[in-house]
C-alpha positions as protocol buffer text, in pm:
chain_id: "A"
residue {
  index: 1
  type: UNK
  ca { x: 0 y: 0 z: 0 }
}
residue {
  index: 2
  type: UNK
  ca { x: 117 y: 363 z: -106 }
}
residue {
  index: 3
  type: UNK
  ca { x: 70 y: 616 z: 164 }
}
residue {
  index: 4
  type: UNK
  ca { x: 61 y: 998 z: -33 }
}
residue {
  index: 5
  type: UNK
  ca { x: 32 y: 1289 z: 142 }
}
residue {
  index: 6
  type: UNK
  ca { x: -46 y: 1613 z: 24 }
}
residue {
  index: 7
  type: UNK
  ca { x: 218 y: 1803 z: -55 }
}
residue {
  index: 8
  type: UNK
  ca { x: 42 y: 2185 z: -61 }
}
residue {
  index: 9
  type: UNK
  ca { x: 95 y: 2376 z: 311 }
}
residue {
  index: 10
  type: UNK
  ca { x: -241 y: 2359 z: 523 }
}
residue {
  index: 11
  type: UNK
  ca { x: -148 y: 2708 z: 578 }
}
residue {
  index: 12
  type: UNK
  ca { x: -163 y: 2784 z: 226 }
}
residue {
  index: 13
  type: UNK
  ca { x: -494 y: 2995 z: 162 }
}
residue {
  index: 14
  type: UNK
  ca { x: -762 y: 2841 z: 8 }
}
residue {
  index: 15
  type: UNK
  ca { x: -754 y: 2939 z: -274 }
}
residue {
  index: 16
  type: UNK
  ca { x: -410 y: 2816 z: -350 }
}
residue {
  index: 17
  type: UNK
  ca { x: -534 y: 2469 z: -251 }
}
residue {
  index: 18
  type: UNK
  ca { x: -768 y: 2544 z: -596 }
}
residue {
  index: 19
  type: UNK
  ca { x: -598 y: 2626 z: -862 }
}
residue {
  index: 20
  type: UNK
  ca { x: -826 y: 2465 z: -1088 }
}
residue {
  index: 21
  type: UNK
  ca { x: -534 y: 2137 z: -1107 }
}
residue {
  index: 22
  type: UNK
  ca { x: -535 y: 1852 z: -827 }
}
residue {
  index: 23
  type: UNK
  ca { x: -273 y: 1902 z: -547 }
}
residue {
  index: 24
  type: UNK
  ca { x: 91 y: 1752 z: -577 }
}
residue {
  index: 25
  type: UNK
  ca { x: 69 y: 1439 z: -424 }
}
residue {
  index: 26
  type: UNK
  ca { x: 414 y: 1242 z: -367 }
}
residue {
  index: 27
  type: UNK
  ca { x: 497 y: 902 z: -236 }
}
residue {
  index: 28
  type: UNK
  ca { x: 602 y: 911 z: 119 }
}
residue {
  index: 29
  type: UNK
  ca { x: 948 y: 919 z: 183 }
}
residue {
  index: 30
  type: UNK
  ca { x: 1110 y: 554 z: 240 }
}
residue {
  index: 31
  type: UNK
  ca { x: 1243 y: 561 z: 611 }
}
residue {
  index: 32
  type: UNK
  ca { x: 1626 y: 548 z: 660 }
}
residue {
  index: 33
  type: UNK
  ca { x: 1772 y: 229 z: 782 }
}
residue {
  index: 34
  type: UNK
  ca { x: 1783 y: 189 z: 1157 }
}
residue {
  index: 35
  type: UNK
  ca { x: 2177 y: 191 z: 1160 }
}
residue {
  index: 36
  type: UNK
  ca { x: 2171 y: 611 z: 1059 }
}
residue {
  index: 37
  type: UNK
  ca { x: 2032 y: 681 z: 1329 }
}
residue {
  index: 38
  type: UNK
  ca { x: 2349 y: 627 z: 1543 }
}
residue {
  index: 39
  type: UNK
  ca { x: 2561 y: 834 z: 1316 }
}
residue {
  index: 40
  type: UNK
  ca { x: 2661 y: 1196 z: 1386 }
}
residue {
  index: 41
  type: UNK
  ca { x: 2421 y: 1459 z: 1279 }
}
residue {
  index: 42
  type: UNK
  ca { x: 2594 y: 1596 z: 1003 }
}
residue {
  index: 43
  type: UNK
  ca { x: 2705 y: 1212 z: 875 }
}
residue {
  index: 44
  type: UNK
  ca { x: 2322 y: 1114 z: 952 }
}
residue {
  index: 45
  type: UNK
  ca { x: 2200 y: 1403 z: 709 }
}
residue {
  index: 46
  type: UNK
  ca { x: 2468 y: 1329 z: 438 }
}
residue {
  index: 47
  type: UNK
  ca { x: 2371 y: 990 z: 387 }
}
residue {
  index: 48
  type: UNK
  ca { x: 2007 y: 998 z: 427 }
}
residue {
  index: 49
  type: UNK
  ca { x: 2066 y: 1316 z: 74 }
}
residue {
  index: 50
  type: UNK
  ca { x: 2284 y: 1031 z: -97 }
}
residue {
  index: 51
  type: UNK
  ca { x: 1964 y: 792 z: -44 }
}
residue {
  index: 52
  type: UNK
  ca { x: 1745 y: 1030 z: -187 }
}
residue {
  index: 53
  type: UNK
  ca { x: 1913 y: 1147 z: -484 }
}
residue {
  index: 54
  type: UNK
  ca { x: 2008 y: 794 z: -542 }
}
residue {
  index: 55
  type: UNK
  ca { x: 1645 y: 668 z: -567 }
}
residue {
  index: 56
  type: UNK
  ca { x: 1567 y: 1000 z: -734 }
}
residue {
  index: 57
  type: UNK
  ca { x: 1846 y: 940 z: -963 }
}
residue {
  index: 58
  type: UNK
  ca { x: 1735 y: 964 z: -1350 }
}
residue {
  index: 59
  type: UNK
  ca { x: 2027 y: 669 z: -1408 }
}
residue {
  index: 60
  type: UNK
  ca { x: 1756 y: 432 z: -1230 }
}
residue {
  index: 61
  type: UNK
  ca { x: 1463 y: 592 z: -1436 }
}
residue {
  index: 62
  type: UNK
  ca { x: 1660 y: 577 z: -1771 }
}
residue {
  index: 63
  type: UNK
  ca { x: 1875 y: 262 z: -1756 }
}
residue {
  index: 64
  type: UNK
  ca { x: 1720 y: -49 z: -1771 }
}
residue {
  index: 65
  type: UNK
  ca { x: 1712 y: -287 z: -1488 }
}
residue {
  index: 66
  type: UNK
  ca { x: 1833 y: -567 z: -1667 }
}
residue {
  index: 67
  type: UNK
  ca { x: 2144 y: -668 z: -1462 }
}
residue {
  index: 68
  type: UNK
  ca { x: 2068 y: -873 z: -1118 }
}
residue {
  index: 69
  type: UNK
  ca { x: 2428 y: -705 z: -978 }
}
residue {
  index: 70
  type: UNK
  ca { x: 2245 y: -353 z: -1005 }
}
residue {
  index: 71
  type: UNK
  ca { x: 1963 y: -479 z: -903 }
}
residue {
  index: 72
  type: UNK
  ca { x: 2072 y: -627 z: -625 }
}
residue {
  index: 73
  type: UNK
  ca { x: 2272 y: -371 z: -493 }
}
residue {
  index: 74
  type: UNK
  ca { x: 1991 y: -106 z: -528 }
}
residue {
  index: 75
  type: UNK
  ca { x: 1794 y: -355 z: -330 }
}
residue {
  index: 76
  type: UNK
  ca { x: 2055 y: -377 z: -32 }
}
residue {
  index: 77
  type: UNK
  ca { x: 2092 y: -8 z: 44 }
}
residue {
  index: 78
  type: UNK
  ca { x: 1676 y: 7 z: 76 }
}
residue {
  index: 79
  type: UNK
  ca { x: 1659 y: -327 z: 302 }
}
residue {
  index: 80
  type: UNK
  ca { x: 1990 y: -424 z: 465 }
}
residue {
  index: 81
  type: UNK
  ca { x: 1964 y: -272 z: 792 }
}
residue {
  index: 82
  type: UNK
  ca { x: 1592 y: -299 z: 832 }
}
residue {
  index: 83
  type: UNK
  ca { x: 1549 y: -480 z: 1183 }
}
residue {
  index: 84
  type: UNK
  ca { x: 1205 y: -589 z: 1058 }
}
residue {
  index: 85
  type: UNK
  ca { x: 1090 y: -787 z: 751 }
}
residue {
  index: 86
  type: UNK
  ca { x: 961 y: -541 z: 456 }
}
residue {
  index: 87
  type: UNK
  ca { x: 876 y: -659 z: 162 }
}
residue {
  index: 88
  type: UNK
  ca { x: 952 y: -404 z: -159 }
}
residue {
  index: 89
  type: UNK
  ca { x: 861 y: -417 z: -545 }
}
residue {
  index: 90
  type: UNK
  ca { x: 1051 y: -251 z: -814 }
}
residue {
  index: 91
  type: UNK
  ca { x: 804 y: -168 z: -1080 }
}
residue {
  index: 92
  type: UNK
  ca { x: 905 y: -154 z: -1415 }
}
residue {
  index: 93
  type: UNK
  ca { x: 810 y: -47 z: -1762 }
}
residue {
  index: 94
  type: UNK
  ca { x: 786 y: -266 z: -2090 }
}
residue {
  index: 95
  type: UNK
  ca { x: 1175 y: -156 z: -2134 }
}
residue {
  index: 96
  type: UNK
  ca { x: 1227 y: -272 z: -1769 }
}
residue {
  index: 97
  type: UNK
  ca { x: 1318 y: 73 z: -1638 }
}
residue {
  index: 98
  type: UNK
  ca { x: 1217 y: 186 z: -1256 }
}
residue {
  index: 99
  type: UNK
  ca { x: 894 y: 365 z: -1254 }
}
residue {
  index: 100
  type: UNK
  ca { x: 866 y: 361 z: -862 }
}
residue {
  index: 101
  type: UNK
  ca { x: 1002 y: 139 z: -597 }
}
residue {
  index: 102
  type: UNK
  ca { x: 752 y: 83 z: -337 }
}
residue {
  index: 103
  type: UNK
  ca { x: 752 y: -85 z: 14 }
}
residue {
  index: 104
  type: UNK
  ca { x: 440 y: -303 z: -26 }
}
residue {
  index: 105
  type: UNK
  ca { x: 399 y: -469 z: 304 }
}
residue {
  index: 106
  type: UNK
  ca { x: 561 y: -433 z: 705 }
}
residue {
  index: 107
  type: UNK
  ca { x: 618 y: -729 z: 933 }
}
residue {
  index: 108
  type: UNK
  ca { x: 804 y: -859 z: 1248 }
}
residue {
  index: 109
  type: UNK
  ca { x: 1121 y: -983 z: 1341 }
}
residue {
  index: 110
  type: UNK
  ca { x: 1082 y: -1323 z: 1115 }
}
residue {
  index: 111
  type: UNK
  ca { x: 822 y: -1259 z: 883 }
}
residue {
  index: 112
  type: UNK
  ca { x: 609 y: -1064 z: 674 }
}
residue {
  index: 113
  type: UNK
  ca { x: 248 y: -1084 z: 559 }
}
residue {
  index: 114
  type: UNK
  ca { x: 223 y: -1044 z: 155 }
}
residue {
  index: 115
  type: UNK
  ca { x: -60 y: -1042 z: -20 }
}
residue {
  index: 116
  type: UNK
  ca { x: -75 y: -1125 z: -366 }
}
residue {
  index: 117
  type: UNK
  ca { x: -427 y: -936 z: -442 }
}
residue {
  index: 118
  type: UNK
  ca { x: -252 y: -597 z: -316 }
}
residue {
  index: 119
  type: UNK
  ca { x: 10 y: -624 z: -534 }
}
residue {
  index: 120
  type: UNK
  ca { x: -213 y: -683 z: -817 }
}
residue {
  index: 121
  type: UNK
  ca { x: -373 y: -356 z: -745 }
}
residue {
  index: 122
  type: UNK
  ca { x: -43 y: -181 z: -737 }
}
residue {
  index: 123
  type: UNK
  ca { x: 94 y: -304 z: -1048 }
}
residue {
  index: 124
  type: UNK
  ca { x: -211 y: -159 z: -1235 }
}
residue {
  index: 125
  type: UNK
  ca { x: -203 y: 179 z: -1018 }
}
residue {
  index: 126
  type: UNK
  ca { x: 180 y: 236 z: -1152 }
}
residue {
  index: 127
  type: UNK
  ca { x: 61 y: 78 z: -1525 }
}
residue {
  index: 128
  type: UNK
  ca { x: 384 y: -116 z: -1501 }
}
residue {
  index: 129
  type: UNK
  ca { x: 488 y: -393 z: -1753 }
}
residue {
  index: 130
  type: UNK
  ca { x: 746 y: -572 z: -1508 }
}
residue {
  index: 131
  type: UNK
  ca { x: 876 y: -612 z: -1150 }
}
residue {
  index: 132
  type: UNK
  ca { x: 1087 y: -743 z: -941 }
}
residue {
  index: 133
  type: UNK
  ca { x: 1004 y: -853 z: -605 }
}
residue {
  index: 134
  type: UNK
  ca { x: 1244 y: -815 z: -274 }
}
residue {
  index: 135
  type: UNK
  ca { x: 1215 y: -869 z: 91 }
}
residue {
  index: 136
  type: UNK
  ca { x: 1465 y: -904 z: 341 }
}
residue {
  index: 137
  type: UNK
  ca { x: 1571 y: -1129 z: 623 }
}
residue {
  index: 138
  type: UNK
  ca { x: 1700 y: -955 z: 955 }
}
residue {
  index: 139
  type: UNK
  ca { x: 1855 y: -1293 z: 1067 }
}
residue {
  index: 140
  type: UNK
  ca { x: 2134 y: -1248 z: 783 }
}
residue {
  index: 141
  type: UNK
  ca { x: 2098 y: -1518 z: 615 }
}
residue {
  index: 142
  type: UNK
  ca { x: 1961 y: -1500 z: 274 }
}
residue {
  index: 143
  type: UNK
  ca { x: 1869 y: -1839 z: 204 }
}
residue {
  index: 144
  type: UNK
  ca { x: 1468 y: -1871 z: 69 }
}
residue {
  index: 145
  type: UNK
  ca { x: 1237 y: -2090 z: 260 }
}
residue {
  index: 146
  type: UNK
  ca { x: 1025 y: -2312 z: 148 }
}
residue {
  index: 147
  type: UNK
  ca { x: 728 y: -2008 z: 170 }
}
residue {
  index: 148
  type: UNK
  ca { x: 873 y: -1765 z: -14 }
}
residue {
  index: 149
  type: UNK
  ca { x: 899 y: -1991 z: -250 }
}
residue {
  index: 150
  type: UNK
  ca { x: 581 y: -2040 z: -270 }
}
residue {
  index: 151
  type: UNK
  ca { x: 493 y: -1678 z: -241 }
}
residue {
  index: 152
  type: UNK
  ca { x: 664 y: -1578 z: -555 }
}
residue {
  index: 153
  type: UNK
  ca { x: 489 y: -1869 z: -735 }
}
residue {
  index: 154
  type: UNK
  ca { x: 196 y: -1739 z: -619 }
}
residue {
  index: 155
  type: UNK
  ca { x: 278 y: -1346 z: -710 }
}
residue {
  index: 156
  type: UNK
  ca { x: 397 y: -1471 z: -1034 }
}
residue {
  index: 157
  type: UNK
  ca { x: 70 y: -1643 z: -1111 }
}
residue {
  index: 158
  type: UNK
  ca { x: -201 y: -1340 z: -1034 }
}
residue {
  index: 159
  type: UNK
  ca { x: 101 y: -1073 z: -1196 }
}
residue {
  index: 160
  type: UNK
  ca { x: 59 y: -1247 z: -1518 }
}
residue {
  index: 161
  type: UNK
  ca { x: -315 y: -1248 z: -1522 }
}
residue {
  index: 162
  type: UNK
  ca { x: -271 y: -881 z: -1573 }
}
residue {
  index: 163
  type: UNK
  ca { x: 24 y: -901 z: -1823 }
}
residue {
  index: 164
  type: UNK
  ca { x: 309 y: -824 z: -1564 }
}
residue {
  index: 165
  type: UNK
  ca { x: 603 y: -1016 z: -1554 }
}
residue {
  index: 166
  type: UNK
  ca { x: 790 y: -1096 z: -1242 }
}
residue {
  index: 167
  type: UNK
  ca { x: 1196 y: -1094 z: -1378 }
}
residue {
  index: 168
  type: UNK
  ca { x: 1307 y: -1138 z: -1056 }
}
residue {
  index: 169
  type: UNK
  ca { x: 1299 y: -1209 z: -649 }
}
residue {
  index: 170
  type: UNK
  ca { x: 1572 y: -1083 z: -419 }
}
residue {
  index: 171
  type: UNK
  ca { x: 1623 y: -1155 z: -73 }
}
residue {
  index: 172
  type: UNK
  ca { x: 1848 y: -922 z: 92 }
}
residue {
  index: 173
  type: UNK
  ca { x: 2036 y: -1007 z: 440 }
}
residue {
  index: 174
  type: UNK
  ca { x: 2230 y: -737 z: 580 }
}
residue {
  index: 175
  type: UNK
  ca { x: 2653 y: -800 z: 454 }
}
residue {
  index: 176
  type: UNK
  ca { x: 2559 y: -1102 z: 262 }
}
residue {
  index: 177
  type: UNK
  ca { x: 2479 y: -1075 z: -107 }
}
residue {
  index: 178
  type: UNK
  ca { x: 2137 y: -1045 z: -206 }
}
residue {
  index: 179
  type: UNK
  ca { x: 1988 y: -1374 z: -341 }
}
residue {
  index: 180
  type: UNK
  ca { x: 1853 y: -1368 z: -671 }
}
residue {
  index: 181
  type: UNK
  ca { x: 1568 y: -1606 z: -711 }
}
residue {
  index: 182
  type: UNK
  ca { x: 1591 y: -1620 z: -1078 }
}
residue {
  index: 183
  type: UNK
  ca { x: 1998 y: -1655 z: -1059 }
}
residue {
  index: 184
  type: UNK
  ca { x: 1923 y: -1964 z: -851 }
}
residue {
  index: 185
  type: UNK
  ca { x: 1636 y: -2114 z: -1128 }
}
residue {
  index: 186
  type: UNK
  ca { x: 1390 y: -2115 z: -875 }
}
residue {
  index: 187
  type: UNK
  ca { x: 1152 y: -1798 z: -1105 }
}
């Protein structure tokens, strides 16, 4: 789910609120990993910019997001040092570049609950033609279990109803490399 948030001051006078076009509305900001939070101020504020202008970056809106290495290394600066399961989707158009990257779903410690009929509804919201799936595992260890294999069979199936291919699923556990499900031959 997509929280948006309107991006016109409430103190703004009314009739800047009606212009006669709908208010800017703008996905709401990805937090910071945990781990920023115990660097200096001035550190803190200089990575959480590099973050930004990273996922604002026109190289991930123009480039295609073809390679699994890029891919996956996008994916582990937004989940590394998460110290609770998130699951993310990268969604793509037909020439598999970024349209949005959007944390879908927030769980505990171990798990996550996903579900397939919400991300359905997103992919159509953002009109994309592709995805890739990601979630992480705070215990470090990125190996898939036997549910999220069954998960991304499951996503896979309902995403193509709709004429959206899944390319790829990455789990991402903090130092370790990401683990590409499609790398592995399990997509």
């Amino acid at each position: 789910m997509m929280a948006v948030q309107n991006t016109t001051p409430a103190s703004a006078p009314p009739a800047a609120k009606r212009r006669g076009r709908p208010p800017k509305i703008r996905a709401q900001e990805v937090a910071p990993p945990s781990c920023i939070e115990r660097l200096e101020p001035g550190a803190r504020r200089a990575v959480e910019r590099a973050i930004r202008a990273l996922e604002e970056s026109a190289v991930y809106r123009t480039e295609p997001m073809n390679n699994p290495g890029a891919a996956g290394l996008y994916l582990k600066l937004r989940l590394a040092a998460l110290e609770h399961e998130e699951f993310h989707v990268l969604w793509l158009d037909a020439q598999h570049r970024l349209i949005v990257a959007e944390a879908m779903f927030s769980g505990t410690l171990t798990q996550a609950s996903v579900y397939p009929r919400e991300i359905v509804k997103a992919a159509l919201r953002h009109n994309a033609a592709a995805c890739i799936l990601a979630h992480n595992h705070p215990s470090g260890i990125p190996e898939p279990s036997r549910a999220d294999e069954l998960l991304t069979g499951s996503i896979t199936r309902a995403l193509a109803l709709v004429d959206v291919r899944v390319l790829d699923h990455f789990i991402v556990a903090g130092t370790a490399e990401p683990l590409s499900f499609a790398s592995r031959g399990l997509l």
